[in-house]
BAKEGU-138768 format. One record per residue (C-alpha): x, y, z; residue number from 1. Coordinates in steps of 0.25 Angstrom, whole numbers, plus 2048, in hexadecimal, padded with zeros to 3 digits. Layout:
N
x=X	y=Y	z=Z	i=NUM
...
***
This chain:
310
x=758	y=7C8	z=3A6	i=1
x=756	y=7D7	z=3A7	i=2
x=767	y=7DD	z=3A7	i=3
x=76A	y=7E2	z=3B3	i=4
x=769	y=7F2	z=3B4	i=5
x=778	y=7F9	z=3B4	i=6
x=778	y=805	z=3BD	i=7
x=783	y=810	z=3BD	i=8
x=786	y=818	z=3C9	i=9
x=788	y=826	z=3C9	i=10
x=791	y=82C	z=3D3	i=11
x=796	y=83A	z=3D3	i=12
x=7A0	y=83E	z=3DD	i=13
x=7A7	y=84D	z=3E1	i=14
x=7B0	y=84A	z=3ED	i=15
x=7A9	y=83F	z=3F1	i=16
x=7B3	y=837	z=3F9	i=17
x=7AC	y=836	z=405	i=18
x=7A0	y=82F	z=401	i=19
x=7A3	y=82A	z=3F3	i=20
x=7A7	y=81B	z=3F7	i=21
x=79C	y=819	z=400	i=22
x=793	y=81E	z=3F3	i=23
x=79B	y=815	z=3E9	i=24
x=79A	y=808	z=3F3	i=25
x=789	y=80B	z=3F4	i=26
x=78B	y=809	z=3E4	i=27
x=793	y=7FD	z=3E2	i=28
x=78D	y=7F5	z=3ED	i=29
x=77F	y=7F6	z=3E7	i=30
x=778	y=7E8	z=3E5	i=31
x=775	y=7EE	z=3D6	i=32
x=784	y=7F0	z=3D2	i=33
x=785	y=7FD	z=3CB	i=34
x=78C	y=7F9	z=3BC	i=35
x=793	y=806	z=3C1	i=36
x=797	y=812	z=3CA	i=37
x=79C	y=81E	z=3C3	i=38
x=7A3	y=828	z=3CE	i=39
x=7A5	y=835	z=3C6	i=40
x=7AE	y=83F	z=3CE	i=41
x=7AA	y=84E	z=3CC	i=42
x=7B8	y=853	z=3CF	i=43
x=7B8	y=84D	z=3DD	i=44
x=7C6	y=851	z=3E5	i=45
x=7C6	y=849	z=3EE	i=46
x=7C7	y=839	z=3ED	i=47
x=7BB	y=835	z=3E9	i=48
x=7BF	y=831	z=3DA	i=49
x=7C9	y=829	z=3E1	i=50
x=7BF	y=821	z=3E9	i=51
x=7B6	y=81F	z=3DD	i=52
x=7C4	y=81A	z=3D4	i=53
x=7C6	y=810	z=3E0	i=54
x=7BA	y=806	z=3DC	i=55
x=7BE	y=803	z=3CC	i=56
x=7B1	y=7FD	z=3C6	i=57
x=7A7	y=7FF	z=3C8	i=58
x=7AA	y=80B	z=3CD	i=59
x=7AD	y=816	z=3C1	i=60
x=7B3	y=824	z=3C3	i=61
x=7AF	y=830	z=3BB	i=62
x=7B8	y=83D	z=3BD	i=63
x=7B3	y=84A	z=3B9	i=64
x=7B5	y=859	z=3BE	i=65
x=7AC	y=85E	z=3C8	i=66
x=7A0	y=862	z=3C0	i=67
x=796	y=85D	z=3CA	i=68
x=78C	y=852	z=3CE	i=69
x=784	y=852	z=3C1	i=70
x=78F	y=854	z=3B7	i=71
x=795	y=847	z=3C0	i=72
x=788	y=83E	z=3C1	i=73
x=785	y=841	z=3B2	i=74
x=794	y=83B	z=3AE	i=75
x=790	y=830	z=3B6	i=76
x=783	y=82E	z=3AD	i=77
x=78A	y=830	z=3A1	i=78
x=795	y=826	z=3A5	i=79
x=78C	y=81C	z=3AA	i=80
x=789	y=80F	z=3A4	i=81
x=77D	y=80A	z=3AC	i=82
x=76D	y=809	z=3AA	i=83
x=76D	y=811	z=3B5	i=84
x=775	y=81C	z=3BC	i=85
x=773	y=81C	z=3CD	i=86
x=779	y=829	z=3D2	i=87
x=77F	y=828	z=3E1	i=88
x=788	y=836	z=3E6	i=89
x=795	y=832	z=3EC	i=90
x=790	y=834	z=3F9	i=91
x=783	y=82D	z=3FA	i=92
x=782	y=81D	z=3FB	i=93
x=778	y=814	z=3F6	i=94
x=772	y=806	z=3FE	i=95
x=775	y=7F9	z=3F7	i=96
x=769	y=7F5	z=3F0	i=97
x=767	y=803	z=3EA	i=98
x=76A	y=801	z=3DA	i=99
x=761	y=7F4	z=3DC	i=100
x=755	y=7F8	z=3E2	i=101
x=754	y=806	z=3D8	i=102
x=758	y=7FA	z=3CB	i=103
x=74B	y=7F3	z=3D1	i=104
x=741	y=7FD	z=3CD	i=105
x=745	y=801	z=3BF	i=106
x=73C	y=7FD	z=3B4	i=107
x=73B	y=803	z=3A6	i=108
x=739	y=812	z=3A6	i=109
x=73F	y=814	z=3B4	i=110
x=74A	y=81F	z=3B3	i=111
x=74F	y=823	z=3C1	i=112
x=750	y=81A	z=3CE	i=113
x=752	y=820	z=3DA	i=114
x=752	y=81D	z=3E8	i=115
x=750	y=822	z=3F8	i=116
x=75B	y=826	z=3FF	i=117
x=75F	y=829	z=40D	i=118
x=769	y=835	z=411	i=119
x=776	y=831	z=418	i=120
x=780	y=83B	z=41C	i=121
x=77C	y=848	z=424	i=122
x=76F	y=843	z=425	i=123
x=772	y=834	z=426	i=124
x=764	y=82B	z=427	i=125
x=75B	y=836	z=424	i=126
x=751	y=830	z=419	i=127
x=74C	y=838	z=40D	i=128
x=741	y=83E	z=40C	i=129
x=734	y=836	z=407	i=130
x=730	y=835	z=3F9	i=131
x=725	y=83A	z=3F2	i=132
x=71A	y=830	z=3EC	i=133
x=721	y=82B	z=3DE	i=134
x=716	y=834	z=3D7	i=135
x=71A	y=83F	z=3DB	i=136
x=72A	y=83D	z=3DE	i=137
x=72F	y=840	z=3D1	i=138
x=727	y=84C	z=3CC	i=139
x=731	y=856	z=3C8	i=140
x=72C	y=861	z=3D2	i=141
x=72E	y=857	z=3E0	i=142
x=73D	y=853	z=3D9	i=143
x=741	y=862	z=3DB	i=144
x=739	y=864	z=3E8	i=145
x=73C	y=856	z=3EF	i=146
x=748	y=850	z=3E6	i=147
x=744	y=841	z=3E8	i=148
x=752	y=83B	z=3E1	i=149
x=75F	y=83B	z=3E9	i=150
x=769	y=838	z=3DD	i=151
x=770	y=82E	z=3E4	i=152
x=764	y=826	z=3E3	i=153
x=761	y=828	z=3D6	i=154
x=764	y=81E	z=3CA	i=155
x=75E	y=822	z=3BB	i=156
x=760	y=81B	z=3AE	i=157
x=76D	y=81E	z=3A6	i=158
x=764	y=821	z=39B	i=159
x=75F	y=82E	z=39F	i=160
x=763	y=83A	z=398	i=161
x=763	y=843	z=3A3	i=162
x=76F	y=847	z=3AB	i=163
x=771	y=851	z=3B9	i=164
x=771	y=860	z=3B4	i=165
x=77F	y=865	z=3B5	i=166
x=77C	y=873	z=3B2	i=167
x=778	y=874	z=3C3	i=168
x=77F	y=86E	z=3CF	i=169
x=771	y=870	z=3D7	i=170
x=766	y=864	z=3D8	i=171
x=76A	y=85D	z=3CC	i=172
x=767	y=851	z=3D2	i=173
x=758	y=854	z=3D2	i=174
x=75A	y=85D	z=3C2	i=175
x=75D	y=84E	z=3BE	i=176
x=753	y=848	z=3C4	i=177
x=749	y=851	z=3C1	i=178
x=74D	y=84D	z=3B2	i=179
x=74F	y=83C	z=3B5	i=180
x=740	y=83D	z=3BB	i=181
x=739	y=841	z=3AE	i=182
x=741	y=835	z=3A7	i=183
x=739	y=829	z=3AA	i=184
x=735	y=824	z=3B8	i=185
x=73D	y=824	z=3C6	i=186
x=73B	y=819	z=3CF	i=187
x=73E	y=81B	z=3DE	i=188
x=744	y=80F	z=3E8	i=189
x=741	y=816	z=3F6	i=190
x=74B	y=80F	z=3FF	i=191
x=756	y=818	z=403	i=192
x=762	y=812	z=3FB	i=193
x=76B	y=81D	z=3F9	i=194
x=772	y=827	z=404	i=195
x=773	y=833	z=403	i=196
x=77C	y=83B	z=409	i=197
x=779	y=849	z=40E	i=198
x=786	y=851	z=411	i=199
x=788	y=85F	z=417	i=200
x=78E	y=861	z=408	i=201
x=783	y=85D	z=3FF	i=202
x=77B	y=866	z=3FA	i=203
x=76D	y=861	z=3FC	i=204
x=770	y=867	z=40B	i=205
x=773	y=876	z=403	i=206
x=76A	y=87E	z=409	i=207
x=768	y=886	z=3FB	i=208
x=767	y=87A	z=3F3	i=209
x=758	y=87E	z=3EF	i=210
x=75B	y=88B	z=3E8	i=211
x=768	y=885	z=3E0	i=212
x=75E	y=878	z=3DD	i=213
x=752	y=882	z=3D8	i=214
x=75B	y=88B	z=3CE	i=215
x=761	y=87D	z=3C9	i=216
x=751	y=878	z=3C7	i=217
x=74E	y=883	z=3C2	i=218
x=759	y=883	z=3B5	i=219
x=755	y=875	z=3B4	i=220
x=745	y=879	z=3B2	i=221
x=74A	y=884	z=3A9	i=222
x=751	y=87A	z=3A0	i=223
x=746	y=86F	z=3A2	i=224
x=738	y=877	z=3A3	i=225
x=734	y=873	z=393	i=226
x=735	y=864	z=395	i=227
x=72F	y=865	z=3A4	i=228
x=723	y=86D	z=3A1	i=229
x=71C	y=87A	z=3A7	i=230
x=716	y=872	z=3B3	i=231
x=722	y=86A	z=3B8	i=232
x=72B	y=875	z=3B7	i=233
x=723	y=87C	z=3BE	i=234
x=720	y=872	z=3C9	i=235
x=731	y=86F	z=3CB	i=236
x=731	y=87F	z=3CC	i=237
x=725	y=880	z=3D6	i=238
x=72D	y=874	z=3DE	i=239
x=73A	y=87C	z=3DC	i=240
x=735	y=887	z=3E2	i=241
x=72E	y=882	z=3F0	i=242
x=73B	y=87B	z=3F2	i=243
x=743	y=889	z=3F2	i=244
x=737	y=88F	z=3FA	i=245
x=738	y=884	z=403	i=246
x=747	y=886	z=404	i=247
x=747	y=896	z=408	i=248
x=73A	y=892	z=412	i=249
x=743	y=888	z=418	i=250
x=751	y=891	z=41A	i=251
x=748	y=89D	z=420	i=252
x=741	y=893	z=429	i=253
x=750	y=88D	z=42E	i=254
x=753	y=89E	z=42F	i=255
x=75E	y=89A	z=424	i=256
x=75E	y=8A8	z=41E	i=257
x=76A	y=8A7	z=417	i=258
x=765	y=89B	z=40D	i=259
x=754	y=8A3	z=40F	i=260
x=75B	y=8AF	z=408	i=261
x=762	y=8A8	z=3FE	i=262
x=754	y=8A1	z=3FA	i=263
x=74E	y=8AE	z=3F8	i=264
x=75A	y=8B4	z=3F0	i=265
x=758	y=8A8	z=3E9	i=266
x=749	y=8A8	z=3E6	i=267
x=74A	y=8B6	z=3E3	i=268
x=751	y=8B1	z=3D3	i=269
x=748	y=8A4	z=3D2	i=270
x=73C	y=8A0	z=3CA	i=271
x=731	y=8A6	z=3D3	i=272
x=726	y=89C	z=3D9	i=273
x=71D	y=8A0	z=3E6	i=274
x=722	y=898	z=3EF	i=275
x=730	y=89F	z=3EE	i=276
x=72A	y=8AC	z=3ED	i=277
x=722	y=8AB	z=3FA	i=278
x=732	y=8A7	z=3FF	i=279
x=734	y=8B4	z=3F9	i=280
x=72A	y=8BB	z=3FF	i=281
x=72C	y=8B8	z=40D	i=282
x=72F	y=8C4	z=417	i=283
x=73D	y=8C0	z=41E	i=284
x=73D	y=8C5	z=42D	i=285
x=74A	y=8C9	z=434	i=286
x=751	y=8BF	z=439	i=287
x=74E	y=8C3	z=448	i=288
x=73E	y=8C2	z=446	i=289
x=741	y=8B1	z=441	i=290
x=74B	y=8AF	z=44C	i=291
x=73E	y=8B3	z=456	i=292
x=736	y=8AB	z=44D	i=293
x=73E	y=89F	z=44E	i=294
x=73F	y=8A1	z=45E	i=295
x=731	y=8A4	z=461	i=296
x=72C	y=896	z=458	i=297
x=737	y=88D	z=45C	i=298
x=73D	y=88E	z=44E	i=299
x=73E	y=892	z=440	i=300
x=732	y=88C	z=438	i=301
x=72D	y=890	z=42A	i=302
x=720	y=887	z=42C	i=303
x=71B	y=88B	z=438	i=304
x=70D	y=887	z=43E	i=305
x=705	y=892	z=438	i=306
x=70D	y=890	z=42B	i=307
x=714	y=89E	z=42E	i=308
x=723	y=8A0	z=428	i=309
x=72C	y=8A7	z=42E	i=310
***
């Protein structure tokens, strides 16, 4: 009789009190038992190590000083005695049968597990977006342009070598992931079996996210580009870069000019690529002349039916 697969739970917490239960109850209650769920606190001030000492085993605590999410998740890896890790952030939740249904598609060569997920929160019930075909879902340029891994749904094997990047604090999520995909083969369960949470604090909803995520990308290709290749560093970088294009289009056409103009002083000092240069190019009007614009076409639109920006 195959032995039965031992997953540890990774969850790192900074003042996570008001969710934290909720996400330690979503682990213990799975119908695959997790062997354990390590909470380490990243120099929380508030209660939440508390909550987490409240359980006792299986439950274990891991204090540290506030270093941040990566240093804290990999502790948790290091400290973890499972075949598997699970991630799950002290505010997401997991449905019961989550560990089980991701433990039923691994075979031999199978590194990462993840699974769909639905947001709860600010934007409660509103589904994710739909995946790309399996082809195509993991090639490095469509994780950087359409990130298919939330981390609290993602469960690789303890074996990996690779742990999050502490040297940035800006998409390390998908830096990781960008180095667990190229370690053997990632299968995918597509029921929603994870919330996650969207608050008015986290900082996928920062509007300059993409500029902070580009210069972290970029270190990242610098320190990689040998093992990776000529063509696939320049296919991320090409990918990159229409997100960042995309972003400054989408501030000018929501007249956002304060975030438009930080783009542009942004994309004066990055690696140059066409698409940001035709962002660099553009002629900016006086504020009056889009404010008649807007009024005259029943709104602000960068895609307009003749394919006109303004």
């Amino acid at each position: 009789m195959p032995a039965i697969p031992k997953v540890s739970v990774v969850i790192p917490c900074y003042n996570g009190e008001a969710y934290l239960r909720e996400a330690i109850d979503s682990a213990l209650e799975q119908a695959h038992e997790p062997l354990e769920v390590i909470v380490v606190d990243d120099g929380s001030t508030d209660g939440s190590a508390a909550i987490a000492d409240s359980y006792g085993p299986p439950v274990r605590v891991l204090r540290q000083e506030n270093q941040g999410e990566s240093v804290a998740r990999n502790r948790g890896i290091d400290e973890s005695q499972g075949e598997w890790v699970a991630f799950l952030d002290a505010d997401d939740v997991w449905r019961p049968s989550k560990l089980a249904e991701q433990l039923s598609v691994v075979e031999d060569g199978v590194v990462c597990v993840h699974t769909g997920y639905e947001f709860i929160g600010v934007w409660l019930g509103r589904k994710t977006r739909r995946p790309l075909p399996a082809a195509e879902r993991y090639r490095l340029e469509n994780v950087v342009s359409a990130n298919p891994f939330c981390m609290s749904s993602v469960m690789v094997r303890r074996s990996l070598s690779d742990r999050f990047p502490e040297w940035t604090r800006w998409g390390e999520d998908c830096l990781y992931m960008l180095d667990v995909i190229r370690r053997g083969e990632v299968r995918f369960v597509g029921d929603a079996l994870v919330g996650y949470r969207r608050t008015a604090e986290s900082q996928s909803r920062d509007p300059g996210i993409r500029m902070r995520r580009h210069a972290a990308l970029m270190q990242w290709l610098s320190m990689h580009r040998d093992e990776l290749g000529q063509a696939a560093a320049t296919g991320l970088a090409d990918s990159a870069a229409r997100r960042l294009a995309d972003g400054a289009r989408g501030a000018k056409s929501r007249r956002d000019w304060g975030l438009y103009w930080e783009y542009r002083e942004y994309l004066v000092g990055a690696p140059r690529h066409p698409d940001t240069d035709k962002v660099l190019s553009e002629r900016v009007y006086p504020k009056a002349l889009y404010r008649l614009y807007d009024w005259a076409t029943g709104g602000a639109s960068w895609a307009g039916a003749r394919g006109d920006v303004l």
